[in-house]
C-alpha positions in Angstrom: 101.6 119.1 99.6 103.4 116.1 99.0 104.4 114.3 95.8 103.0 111.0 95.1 104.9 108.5 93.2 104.2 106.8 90.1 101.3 107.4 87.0 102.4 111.1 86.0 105.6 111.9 87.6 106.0 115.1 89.3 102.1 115.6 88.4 100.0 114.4 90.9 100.5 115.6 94.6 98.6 114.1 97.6 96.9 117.7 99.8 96.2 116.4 103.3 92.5 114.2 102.8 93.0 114.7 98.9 95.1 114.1 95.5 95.4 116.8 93.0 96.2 115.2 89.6 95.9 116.6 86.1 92.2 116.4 84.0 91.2 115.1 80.8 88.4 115.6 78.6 87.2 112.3 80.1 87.8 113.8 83.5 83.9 114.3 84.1 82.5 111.5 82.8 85.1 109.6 85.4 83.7 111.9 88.3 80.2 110.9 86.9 81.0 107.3 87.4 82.8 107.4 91.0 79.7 109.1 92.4 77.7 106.1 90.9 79.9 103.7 92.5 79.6 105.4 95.9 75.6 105.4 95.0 76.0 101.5 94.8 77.8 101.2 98.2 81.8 100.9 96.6 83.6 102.7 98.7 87.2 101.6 97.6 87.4 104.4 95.2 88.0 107.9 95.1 85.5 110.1 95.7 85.3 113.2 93.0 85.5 116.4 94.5 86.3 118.9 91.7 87.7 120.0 88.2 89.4 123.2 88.9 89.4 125.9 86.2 93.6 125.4 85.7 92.7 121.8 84.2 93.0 119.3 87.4 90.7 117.5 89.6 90.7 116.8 93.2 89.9 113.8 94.8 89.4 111.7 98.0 93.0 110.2 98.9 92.5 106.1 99.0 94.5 105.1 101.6 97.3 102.2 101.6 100.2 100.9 100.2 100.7 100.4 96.9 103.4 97.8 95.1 104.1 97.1 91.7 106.6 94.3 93.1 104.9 90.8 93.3 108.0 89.9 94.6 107.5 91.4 97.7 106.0 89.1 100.3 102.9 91.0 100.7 101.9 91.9 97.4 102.7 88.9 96.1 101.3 86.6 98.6 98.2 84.3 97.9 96.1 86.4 100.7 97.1 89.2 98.3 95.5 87.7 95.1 92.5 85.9 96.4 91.5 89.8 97.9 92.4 91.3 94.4 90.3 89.5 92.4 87.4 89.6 95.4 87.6 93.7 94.6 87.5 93.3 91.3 84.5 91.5 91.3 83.0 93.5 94.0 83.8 96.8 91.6 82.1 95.3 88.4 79.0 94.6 90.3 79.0 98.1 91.7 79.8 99.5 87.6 76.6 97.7 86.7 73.7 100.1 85.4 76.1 103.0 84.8 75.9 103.3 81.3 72.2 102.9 81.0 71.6 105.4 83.8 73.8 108.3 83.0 72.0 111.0 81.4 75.0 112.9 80.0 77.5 112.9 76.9 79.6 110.4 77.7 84.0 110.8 76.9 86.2 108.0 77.4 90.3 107.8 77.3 90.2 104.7 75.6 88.0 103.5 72.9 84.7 101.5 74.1 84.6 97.6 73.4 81.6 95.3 72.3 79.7 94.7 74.2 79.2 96.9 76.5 78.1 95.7 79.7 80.0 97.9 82.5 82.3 100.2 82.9 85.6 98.6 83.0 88.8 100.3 85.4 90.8 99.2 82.0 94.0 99.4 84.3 93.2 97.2 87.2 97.0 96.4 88.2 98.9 96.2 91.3 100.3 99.4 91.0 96.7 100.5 90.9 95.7 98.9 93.5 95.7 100.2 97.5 96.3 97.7 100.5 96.3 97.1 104.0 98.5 94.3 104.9 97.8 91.2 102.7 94.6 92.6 101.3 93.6 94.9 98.9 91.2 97.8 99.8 91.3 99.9 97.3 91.1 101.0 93.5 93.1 104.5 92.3 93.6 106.2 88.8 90.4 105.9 86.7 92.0 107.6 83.5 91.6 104.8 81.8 88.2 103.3 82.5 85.5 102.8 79.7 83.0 100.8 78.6 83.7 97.3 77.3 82.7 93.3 78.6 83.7 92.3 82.5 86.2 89.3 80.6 87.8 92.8 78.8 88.4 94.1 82.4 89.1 90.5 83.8 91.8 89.6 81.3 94.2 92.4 81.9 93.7 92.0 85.7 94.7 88.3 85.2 97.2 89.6 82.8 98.8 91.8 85.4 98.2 89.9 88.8 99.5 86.1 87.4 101.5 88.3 86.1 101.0 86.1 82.5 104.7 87.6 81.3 107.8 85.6 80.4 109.6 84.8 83.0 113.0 85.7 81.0 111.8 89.4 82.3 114.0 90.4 85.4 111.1 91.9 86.6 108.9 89.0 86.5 108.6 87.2 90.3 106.8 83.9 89.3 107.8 81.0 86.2 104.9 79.5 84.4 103.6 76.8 86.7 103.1 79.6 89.5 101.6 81.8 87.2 99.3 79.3 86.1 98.2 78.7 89.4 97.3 82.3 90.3 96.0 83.3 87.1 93.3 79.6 88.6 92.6 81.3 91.8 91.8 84.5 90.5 89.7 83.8 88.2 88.2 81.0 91.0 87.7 84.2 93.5 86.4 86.2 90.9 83.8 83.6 89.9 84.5 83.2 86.3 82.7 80.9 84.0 83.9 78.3 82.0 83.1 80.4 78.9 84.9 83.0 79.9 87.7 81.3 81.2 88.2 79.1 77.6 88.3 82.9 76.3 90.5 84.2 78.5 93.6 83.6 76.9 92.9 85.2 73.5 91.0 87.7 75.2 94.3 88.9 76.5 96.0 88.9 73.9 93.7 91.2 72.2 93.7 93.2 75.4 97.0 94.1 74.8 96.9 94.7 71.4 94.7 97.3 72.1 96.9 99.1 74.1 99.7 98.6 71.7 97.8 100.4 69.1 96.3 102.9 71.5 100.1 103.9 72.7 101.4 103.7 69.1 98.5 105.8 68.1 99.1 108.6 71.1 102.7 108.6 70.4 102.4 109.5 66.6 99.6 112.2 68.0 102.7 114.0 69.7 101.5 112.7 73.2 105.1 113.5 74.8 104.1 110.3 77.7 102.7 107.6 75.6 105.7 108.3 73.3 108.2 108.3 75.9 106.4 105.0 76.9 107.0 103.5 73.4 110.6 104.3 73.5 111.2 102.7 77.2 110.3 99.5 75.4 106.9 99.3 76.9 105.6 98.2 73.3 108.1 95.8 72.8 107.1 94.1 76.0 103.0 93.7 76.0 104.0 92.3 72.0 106.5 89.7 73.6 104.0 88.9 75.9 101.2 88.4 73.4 103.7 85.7 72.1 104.6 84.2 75.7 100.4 84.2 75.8 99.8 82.6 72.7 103.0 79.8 73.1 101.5 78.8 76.4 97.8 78.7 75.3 97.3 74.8 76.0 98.9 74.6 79.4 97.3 78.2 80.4 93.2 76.1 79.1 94.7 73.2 80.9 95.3 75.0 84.2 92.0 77.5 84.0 89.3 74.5 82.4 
């Protein structure tokens, strides 16, 4: 087997066809929800093979190349973006009906939002996202997906793929005027309303908010990875962010309405 980079390290291994990664609670209600997808003609997602009785599923390896970077020339490229937000969009039309259609108790990792229209990915990043090239062609790791509004899902994608951070970040490829302009064309791809792109900004900021608390709430629970999260300075970031968000709020209307 061979181990695969990134999420849980030195936890989830890639077996030939398949990826073996570690199970949650919320483990079968993702399976659940893959198979719908698949029912609704998404095929850029893994397909959910099985829960094994040592607390792991199994399923279909998504093939491509993932990259955090958007400095690199491919994942950051405009190709790049404009195909992102078309799989986005493409994956929330598939989640439709889910909720109303699923028979079964229903667990979540993260904590539903009103109102619940689809099933969010709740993680829809780069690293989280396979490609081919200059396009994206697939969606991995849905841990974190539950129930909430498309803008909840679309916020943190535009969030992550603008990236909407402060530049000041090393890590950060693009300043404000080209982040503005991507944060436009994804939400132009994606087919966003004015409504929800007016909201978008505050949307975000309580987007991240929500994960602050979540990972605050983990780490204090004795999660050993949220808490190692929290002292990395992950915490630190998404609330500097929140300000970067809410400093820039007028230009980021401007550029969006």
């Amino acid at each position: 087997m061979e181990l695969l980079e990134g999420g849980r390290t030195g936890r989830i291994w890639r077996d030939g066809d398949t990826v073996v990664r570690p199970s949650g609670e919320w483990t079968p209600t993702a399976h659940r929800f893959l198979r719908h997808l698949r029912s609704k003609g998404f095929l850029a997602a893994p397909e959910p093979f099985q829960i094994t009785s040592e607390g792991e599923e199994i399923v279909s390896y998504v093939a491509g190349r993932v990259c955090e970077d958007l400095g690199d020339p491919l994942a950051g490229s405009e190709r790049m973006l404009v195909s992102a937000a078309g799989l986005l969009r493409a994956f929330h039309t598939a989640s439709q009906g889910f909720l109303e259609s699923d028979s079964e108790a229903q667990t979540w990792m993260l904590p539903p939002q009103e109102p619940r229209e689809i099933v969010c990915h709740g993680d829809y990043a780069p690293y989280n996202v396979a490609t081919a090239g200059p396009e994206a062609v697939g969606i991995i790791d849905f841990d974190t997906a539950h129930p909430a509004s498309r803008l909840w899902d679309l916020a943190y994608a535009v969030y992550r793929w603008a990236p909407l951070s402060d530049p000041a970040n090393p890590s950060v490829a693009f300043g404000l005027d080209d982040q503005l302009r991507r944060a436009e064309i994804f939400c132009a791809t994606y087919g966003a309303t004015v409504e929800e792109r007016r909201r978008l900004p505050e949307m975000i900021c309580r987007r991240l908010q929500a994960l602050v608390d979540f990972m605050l709430a983990r780490a204090a629970a004795g999660d050993q990875t949220f808490a190692d999260d929290v002292a990395e300075g992950d915490v630190r970031l998404y609330l500097s962010d929140i300000d970067y968000i809410r400093q820039h709020r007028d230009p980021v209307l401007k550029a969006l309405c």
